[in-house]
C-alpha positions as CSV (number, residue, x, y, z in Angstrom):
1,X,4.1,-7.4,-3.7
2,X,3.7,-9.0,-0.3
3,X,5.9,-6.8,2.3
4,X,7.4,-9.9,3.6
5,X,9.3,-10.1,0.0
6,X,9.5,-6.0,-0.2
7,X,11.4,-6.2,3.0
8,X,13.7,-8.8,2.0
9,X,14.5,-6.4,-0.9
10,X,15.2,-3.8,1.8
11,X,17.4,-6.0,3.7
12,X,19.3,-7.5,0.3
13,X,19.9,-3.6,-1.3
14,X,20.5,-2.6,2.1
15,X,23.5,-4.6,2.7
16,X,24.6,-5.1,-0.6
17,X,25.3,-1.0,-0.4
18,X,26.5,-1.2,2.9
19,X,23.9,0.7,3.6
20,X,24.0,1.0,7.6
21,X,21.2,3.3,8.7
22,X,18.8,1.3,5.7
23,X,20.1,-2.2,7.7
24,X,19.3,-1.0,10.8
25,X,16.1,0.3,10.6
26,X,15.1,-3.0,8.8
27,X,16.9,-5.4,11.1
28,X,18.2,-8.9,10.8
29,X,21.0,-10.2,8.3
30,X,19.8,-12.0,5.5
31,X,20.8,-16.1,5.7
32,X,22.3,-17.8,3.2
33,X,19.1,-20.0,3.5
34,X,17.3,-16.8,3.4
35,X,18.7,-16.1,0.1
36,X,18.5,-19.4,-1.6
37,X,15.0,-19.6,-0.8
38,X,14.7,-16.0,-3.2
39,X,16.4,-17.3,-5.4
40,X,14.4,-20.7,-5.9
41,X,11.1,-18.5,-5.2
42,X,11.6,-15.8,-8.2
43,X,14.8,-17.7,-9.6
44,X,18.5,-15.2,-10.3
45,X,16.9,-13.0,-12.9
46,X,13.4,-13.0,-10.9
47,X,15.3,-11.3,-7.8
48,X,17.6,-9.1,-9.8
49,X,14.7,-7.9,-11.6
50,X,12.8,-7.3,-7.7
51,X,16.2,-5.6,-7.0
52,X,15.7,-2.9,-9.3
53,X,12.1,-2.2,-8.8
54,X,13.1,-1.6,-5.4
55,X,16.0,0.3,-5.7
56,X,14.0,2.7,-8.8
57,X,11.2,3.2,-6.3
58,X,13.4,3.8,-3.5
59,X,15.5,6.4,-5.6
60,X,11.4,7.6,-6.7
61,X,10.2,7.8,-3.0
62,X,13.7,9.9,-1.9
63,X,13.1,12.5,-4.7
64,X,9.4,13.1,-4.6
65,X,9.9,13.0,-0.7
66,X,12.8,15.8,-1.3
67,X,10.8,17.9,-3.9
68,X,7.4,17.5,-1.4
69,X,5.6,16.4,-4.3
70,X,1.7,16.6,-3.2
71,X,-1.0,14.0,-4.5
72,X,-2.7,15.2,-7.5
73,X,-5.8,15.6,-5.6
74,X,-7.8,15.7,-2.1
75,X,-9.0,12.9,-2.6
76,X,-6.3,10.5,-0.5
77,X,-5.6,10.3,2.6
78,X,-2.5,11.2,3.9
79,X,0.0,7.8,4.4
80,X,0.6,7.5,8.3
81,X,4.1,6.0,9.2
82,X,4.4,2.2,9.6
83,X,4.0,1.4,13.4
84,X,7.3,0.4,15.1
């Protein structure tokens, strides 16, 4: 998934949850525009179905996050935070 289109998931769940902390870390509203170009991109059921693979691995990342879970092996390199 591009992270222009992951971050305009952000910005739609975000909102949509009144979410404030989530919409301001991520920024700008979402135009109408915005969101009628979704739409005719991935169509209703295309960005209802990108909703909830964001909000599962958003609920995924909070509880392994929570839990520490470690990779499974040495082998990866440890993510670095996204520059702001």
């Amino acid at each position: 998934m591009p992270p222009c289109i992951t971050e305009r998931a952000i910005l739609v769940v975000s909102r949509e949850w009144t979410q404030q902390v989530e919409w301001q870390m991520h920024s700008a509203r979402i135009s109408d525009e915005t969101y009628r170009r979704a739409v005719a991109a991935f169509g209703e059921q295309g960005l209802v179905e990108l909703l909830g693979v964001n909000g599962y691995y958003v609920l995924v990342a909070a509880l392994m996050n929570g839990a520490r879970t470690a990779p499974a092996g040495a082998a990866f390199e440890a993510l670095r935070r996204f520059p702001d």
